[in-house]
C-alpha positions in Angstrom: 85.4 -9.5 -20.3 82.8 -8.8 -23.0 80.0 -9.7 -20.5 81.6 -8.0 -18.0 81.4 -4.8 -20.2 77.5 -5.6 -21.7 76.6 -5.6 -17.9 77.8 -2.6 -16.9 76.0 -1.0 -19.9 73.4 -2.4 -18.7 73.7 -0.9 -15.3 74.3 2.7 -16.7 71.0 2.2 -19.6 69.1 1.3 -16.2 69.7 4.4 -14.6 68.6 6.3 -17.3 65.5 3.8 -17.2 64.0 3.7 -13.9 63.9 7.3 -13.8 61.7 7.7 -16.7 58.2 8.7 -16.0 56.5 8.6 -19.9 56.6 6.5 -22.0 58.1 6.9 -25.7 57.3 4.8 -28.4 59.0 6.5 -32.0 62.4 7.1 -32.1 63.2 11.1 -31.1 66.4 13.4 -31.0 69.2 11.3 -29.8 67.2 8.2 -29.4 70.1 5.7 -29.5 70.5 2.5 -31.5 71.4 0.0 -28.9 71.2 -3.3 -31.3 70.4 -4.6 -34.8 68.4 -8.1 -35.3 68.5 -9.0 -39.3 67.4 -5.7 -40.7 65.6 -4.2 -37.9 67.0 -2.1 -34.9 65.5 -1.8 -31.6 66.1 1.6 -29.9 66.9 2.7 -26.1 62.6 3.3 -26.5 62.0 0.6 -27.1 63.5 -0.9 -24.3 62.0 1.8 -22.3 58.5 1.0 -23.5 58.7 -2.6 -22.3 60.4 -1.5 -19.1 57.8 0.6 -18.4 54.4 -1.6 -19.7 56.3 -4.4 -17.2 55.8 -1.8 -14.2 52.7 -0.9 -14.9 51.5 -4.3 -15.7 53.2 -5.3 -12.2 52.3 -2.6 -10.1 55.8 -2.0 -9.6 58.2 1.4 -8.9 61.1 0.4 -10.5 63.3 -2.5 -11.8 66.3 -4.0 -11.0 69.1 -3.8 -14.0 68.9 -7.8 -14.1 64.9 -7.3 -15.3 66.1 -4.8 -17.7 68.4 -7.0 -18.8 66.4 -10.0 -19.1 63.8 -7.8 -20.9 66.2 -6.6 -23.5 67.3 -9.9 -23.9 63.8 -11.1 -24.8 63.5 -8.5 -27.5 66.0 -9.5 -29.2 65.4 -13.6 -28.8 61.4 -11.3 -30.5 63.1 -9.8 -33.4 65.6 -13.3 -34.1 62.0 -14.9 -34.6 60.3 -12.4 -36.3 63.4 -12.1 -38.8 62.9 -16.3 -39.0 58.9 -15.2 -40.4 60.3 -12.9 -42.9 62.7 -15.1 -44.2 59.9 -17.6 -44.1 57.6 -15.1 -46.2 54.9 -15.4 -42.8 52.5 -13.1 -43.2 49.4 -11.5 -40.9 46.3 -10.6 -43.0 45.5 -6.8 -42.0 41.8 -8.1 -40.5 43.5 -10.8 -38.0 45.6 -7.4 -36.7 42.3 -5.1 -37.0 40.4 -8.0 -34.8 43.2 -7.9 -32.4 44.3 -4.5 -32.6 40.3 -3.6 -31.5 40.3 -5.8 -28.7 43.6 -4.3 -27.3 42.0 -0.9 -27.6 39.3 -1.9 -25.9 41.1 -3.3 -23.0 42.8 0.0 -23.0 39.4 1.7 -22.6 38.0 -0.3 -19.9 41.4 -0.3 -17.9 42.0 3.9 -18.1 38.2 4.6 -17.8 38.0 6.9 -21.5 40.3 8.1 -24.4 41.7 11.0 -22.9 43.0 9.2 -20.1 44.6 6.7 -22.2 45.9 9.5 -24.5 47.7 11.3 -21.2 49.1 7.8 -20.3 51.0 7.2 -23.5 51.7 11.0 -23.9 50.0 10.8 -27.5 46.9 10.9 -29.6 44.6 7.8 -30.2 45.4 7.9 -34.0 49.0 7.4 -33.2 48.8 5.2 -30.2 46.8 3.0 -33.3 49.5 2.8 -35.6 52.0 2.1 -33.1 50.3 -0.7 -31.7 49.2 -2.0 -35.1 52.6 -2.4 -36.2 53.8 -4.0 -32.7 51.0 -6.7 -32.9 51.5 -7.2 -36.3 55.5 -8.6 -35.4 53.9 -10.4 -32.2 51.5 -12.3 -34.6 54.1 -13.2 -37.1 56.4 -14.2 -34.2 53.6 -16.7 -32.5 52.5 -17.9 -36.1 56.6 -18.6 -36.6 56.8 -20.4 -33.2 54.1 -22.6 -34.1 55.3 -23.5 -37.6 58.3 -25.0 -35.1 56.4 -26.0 -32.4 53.1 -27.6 -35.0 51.9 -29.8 -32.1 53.0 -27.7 -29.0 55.5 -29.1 -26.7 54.0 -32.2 -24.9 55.2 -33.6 -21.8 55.2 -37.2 -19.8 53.6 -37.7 -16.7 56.8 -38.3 -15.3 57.9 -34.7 -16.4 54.7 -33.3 -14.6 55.5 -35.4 -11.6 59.3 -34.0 -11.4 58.2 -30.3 -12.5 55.8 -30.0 -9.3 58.4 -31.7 -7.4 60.7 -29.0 -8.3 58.4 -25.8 -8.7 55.5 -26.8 -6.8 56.1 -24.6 -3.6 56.7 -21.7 -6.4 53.1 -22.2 -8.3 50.5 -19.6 -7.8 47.2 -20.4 -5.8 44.0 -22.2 -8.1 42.1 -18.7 -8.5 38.2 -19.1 -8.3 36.5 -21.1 -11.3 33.1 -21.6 -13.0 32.4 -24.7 -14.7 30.1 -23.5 -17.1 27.9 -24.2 -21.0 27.0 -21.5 -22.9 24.5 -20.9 -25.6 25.7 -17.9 -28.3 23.8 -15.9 -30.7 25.9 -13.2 -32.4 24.2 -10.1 -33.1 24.4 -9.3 -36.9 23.8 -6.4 -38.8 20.1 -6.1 -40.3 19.7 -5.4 -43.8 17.6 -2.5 -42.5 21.0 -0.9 -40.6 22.8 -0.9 -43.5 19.7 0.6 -45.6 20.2 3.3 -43.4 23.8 4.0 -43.3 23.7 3.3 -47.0 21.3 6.5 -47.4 23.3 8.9 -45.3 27.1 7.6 -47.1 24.7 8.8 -50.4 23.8 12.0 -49.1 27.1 12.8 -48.0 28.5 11.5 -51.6 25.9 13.6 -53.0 27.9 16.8 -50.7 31.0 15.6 -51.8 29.8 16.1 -55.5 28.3 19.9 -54.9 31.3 21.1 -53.9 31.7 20.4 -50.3 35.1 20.4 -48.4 36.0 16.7 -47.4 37.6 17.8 -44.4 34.6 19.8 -43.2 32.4 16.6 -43.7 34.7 14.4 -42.3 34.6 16.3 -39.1 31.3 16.3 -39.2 30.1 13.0 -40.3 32.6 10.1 -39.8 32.4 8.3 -36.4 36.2 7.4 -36.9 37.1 10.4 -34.1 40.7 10.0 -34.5 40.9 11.0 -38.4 37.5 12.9 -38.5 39.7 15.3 -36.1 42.4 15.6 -38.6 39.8 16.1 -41.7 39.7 12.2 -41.8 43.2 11.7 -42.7 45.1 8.7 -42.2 48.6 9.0 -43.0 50.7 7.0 -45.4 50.7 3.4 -46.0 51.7 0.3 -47.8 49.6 -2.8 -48.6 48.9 -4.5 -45.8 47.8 -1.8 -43.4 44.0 -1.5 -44.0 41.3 -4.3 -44.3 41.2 -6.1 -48.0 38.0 -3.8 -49.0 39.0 -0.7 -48.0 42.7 -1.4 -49.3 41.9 -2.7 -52.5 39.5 0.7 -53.2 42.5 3.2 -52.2 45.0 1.6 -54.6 42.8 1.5 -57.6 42.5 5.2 -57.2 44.9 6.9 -59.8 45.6 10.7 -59.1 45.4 12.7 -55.9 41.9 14.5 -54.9 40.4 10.9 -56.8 37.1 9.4 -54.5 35.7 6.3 -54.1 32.6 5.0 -54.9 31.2 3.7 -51.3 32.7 0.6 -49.6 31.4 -1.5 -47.3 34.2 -3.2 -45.0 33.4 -4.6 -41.3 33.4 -1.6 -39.5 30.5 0.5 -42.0 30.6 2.5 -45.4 33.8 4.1 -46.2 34.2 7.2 -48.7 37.8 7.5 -49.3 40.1 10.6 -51.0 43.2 9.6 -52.0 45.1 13.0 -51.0 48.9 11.9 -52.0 50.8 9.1 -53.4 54.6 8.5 -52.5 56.6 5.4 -53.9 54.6 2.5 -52.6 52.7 4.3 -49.9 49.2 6.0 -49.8 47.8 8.5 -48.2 44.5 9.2 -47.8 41.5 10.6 -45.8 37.8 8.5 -45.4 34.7 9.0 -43.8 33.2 6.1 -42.2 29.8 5.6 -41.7 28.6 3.1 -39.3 26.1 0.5 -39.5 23.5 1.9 -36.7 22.8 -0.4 -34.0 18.7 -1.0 -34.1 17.4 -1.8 -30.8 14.9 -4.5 -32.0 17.5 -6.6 -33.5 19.0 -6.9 -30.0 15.3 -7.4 -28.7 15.0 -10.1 -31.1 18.5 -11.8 -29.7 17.2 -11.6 -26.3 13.8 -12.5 -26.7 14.8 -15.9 -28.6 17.4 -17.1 -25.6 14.9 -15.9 -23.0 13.0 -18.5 -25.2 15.3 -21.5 -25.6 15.5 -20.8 -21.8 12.1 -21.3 -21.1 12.4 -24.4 -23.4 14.6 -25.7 -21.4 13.1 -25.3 -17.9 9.9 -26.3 -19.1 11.9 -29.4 -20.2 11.2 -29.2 -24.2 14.8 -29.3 -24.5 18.1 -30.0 -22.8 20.6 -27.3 -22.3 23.1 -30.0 -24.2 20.5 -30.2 -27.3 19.7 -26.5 -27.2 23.4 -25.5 -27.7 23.9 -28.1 -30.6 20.8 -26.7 -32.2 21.2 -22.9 -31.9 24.3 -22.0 -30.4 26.3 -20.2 -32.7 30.3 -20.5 -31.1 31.1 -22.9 -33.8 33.9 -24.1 -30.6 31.7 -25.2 -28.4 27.8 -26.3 -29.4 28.9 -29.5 -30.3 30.3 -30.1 -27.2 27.0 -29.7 -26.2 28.0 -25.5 -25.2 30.5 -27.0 -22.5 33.4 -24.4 -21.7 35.1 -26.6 -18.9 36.7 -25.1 -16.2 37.1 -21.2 -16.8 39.2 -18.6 -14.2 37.0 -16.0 -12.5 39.7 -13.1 -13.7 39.1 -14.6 -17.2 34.9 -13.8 -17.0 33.3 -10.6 -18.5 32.4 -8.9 -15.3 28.9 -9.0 -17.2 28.7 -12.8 -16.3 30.2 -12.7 -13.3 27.3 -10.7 -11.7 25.1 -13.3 -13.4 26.8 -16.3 -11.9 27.3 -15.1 -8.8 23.5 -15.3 -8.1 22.8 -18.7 -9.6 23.0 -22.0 -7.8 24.5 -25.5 -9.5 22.6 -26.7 -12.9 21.2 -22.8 -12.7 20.7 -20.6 -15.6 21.2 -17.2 -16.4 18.7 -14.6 -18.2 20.6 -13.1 -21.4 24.0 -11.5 -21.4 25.6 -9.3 -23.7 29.1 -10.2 -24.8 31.4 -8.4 -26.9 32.5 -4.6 -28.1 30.3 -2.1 -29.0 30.9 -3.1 -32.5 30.5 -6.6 -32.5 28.7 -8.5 -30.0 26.2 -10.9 -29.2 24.2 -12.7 -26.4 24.8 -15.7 -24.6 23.0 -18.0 -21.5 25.4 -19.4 -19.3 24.8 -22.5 -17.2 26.4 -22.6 -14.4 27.4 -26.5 -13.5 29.8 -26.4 -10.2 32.2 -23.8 -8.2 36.0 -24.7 -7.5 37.0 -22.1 -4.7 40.7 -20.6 -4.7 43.2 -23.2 -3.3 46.6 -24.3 -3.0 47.3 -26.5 -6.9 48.2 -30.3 -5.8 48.9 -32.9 -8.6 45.4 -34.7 -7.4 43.2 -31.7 -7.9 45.2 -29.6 -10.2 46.7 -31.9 -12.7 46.1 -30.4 -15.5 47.0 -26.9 -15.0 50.4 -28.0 -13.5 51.1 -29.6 -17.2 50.3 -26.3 -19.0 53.0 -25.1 -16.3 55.1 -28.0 -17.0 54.6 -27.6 -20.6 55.5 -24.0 -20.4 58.6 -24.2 -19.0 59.7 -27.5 -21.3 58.4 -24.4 -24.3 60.9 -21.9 -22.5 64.5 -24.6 -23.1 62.7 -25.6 -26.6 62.5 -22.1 -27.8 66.0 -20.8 -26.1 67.6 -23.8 -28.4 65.9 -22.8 -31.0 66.7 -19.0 -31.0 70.5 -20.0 -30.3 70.7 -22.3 -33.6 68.7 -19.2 -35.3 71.5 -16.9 -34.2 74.0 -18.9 -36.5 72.2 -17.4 -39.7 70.5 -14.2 -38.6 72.8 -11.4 -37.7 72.5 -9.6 -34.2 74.7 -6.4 -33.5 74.5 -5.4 -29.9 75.5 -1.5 -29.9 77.1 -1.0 -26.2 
C-alpha cells in the first residue's frame, strides 16, 4: 500500500513536471520539501532541475513518471552518499571545485554560443548560476571521492562475466563511435614573469586609487575582468571557508573590520584587491577586483615555435616521436609512455584536433594546436597512428570497452548494496 501511494505521488509531482518550461534552482514561495537525507532536504526544484537537465541533455519533450521516479530515486541514493562523506569528514579543496567548476562553465559557453544565452537558459545571472553550480559539484565530488574510498580498486570483473554480460546486453550496446589512435607532445603555456610585471603595475595604480579616495565600486566596474561581480561593484556575497581558493581565502579572513583592504594577492586566476564589506557569524562578504595576468603573444610564439621545432626534429629524423615526448612533453600522464594516448573517441576530441587529424594520413603529424580555456592552455602535436571507423562492438574487436560496460553495470548492484546497508544508519524521510 505504501508504494502504491509513493507512486501515485509520483504520478501527480510529474504532471506538475513535464509542464515546466524553466528551470529553478533555489528554493522559492511554496517550493515544497518532498524528502530529507541525513541533514539535508532536497526540494520539488530540485527534482525539477534534474528533470529538466535529463531532457535537454536527451533531446527529449517530456518524461514518463517512471524516469522521474527513477531520477528522484537517484537523488536520494546522491545525498545517502554524500551524508556517508560528511560523516567520513571528506572534504573537496576549493581549487579542485574552481578547476572543475571552470571547465563546466566553459562547456556551458561553447554549448549556448555566449553568456547571455546561457543566462536566458537558466533564467538567472552568471554570478548566481556560479554559486549554484559550485555548491552542486562540490556534493558530486565528495560523493565520487566517497564511492571510491569503497570502491579503492574499482569493481573488476572475470572474463567469464564479460563473456555472459555481452551475452545478455550485447544486442543493447551502442555502436564503436569513430576513434583516433593517437601520441601527443604537450607544452603548457605559463605565465611570464613579464605578464605578471604588468598586471602587478596596473593592481598598484589602482591600489594607489583605492588610497586617494576612490569609490571601490566605481573601480571595480571599471577595472576587474571578473564581469559578474565588477557589475555588482565587485561584490561576492557571503561565504564560509571553503568557498574561494586558499590565497584569496586566507587574505579575506585575516581582514578584521568592514571597509578593511588587502594588500595585493596573487591566486591562479590574477591579482586580487579585496574589501571586506560585512562580517556575519562565520561568513564573509566581500567585493575584489581582479586583475588578470595578460596573455603576451610571444610567449605563445615561443610555444609554437619550439614544437614546430621538435617536429622538424623528428621528420628530419634527429629524434623519434617516442623520445621527443619523454624528453619535452609536459602531460606528466603520458610522456613516459612515450606521449601514447591509445584509443580515443572522436566526440571526446577538441574539435581543434579534429580538423588537424582529419587531414593527416597514418604515422602523420600535426603542426601545433592549442588546447585548453582561455585561461589556461597550452600547445600540443598530435600523431596520428591508425583510424578505427564506427561499427557494431563484438567481444573480438571491442573487448575492452564491453568490460568497462561490464564493469559498469557489476558498479551499479555494488553500489545499490551499498546504499541499502547505508540506509540502516543515515535517516531518509520521504515527504509524500
Amino acid at each position: 500500500m505504501k508504494n502504491k501511494k509513493f507512486f501515485t505521488a509520483i504520478l501527480i509531482l510529474a504532471a506538475g513536471l513535464i509542464a515546466i518550461s524553466k528551470i529553478s534552482y533555489s528554493q522559492q514561495e511554496g517550493d515544497r520539501i518532498i524528502a530529507i537525507v541525513g541533514n539535508q532536504i532536497i526540494l520539488e526544484s530540485d527534482l525539477q532541475y534534474q528533470v529538466q537537465l535529463y531532457m535537454r541533455q536527451n533531446q527529449m519533450a517530456q518524461l514518463n513518471p517512471a524516469m522521474i521516479n527513477q531520477l528522484f530515486q537517484q537523488l536520494i541514493n546522491e545525498k545517502i552518499i554524500i551524508a556517508k562523506a560528511e560523516q567520513d569528514s571528506i572534504e573537496i579543496k576549493p581549487e579542485e571545485i574552481s578547476k572543475e567548476l571552470d571547465y563546466r562553465l566553459k562547456s556551458l559557453l561553447e554549448q549556448y554560443g555566449s553568456e547571455e544565452r546561457i543566462e536566458e537558459i537558466y533564467g538567472m545571472s552568471l554570478g548566481k548560476i556560479r554559486l549554484l553550480l559550485r555548491e552542486d559539484l562540490s556534493n558530486k565530488m565528495k560523493s565520487e571521492r566517497m564511492k571510491r574510498k569503497k570502491f579503492p580498486g574499482g569493481v573488476k570483473v572475470t572474463e567469464r562475466e564479460v563473456r555472459d554480460f555481452y551475452r545478455t546486453y550485447g544486442d543493447s550496446l551502442p555502436m564503436a563511435s569513430d576513434e583516433y589512435e593517437i601520441s601527443h607532445i604537450f607544452i603548457m603555456r605559463n605565465v611570464t614573469e613579464d605578464e605578471k610585471k604588468l598586471a602587478y603595475e596596473k593592481a598598484l595604480l589602482i591600489m594607489d586609487s583605492i588610497k586617494q579616495g576612490i569609490d571601490f565600486g566605481e573601480l571595480a566596474k571599471r577595472n576587474s575582468s571578473d564581469e559578474q561581480s565588477a557589475a555588482q561593484n565587485g561584490d561576492l556575497g557571503y561565504a564560509k571557508k571553503g568557498i574561494f581558493v586558499k590565497e584569496f581565502e586566507d587574505e579575506l579572513f585575516s581582514l578584521n573590520e568592514p571597509g578593511d583592504i588587502s594588500q595585493i594577492v596573487e591566486t591562479q586566476y590574477g591579482y586580487h584587491i579585496i574589501k571586506l564589506t560585512d562580517k556575519r557569524g562565520d561568513q564573509r562578504r566581500s567585493s575584489h577586483i581582479l586583475i588578470p595576468f595578460p596573455k603576451l603573444e610571444s610567449n605563445d610564439f615561443q610555444t609554437i615555435a619550439l614544437l614546430k621545432d621538435i617536429k622538424e626534429k623528428i621528420l628530419s629524423f634527429e629524434i623519434t616521436f617516442e623520445e621527443a615526448a619523454k624528453k619535452y612533453s609536459q602531460e606528466e600522464s603520458t610522456k613516459d609512455k612515450d606521449g601514447y594516448l591509445g584509443f580515443i573517441a572522436k566526440e571526446r576530441l577538441d574539435s581543434n584536433i579534429i580538423d588537424a587529424l582529419d587531414k593527416l594520413s597514418p604515422n602523420e603529424i600535426t603542426d601545433p594546436v592549442r588546447i585548453g580555456d582561455d585561461e589556461n592552455y597550452g600547445y600540443e602535436i598530435v600523431k596520428l597512428i591508425s583510424i578505427n571507423p564506427a561499427h557494431i562492438m563484438t567481444l573480438e574487436t571491442d573487448y575492452d570497452k564491453i568490460r568497462r560496460f561490464a564493469e559498469f553495470e557489476k558498479e551499479t548492484v555494488e553500489l545499490n548494496k551499498w546504499i541499502e546497508e547505508l540506509k540502516k544508519s543515515i535517516y531518509v524521510d520521504i515527504k509524500f
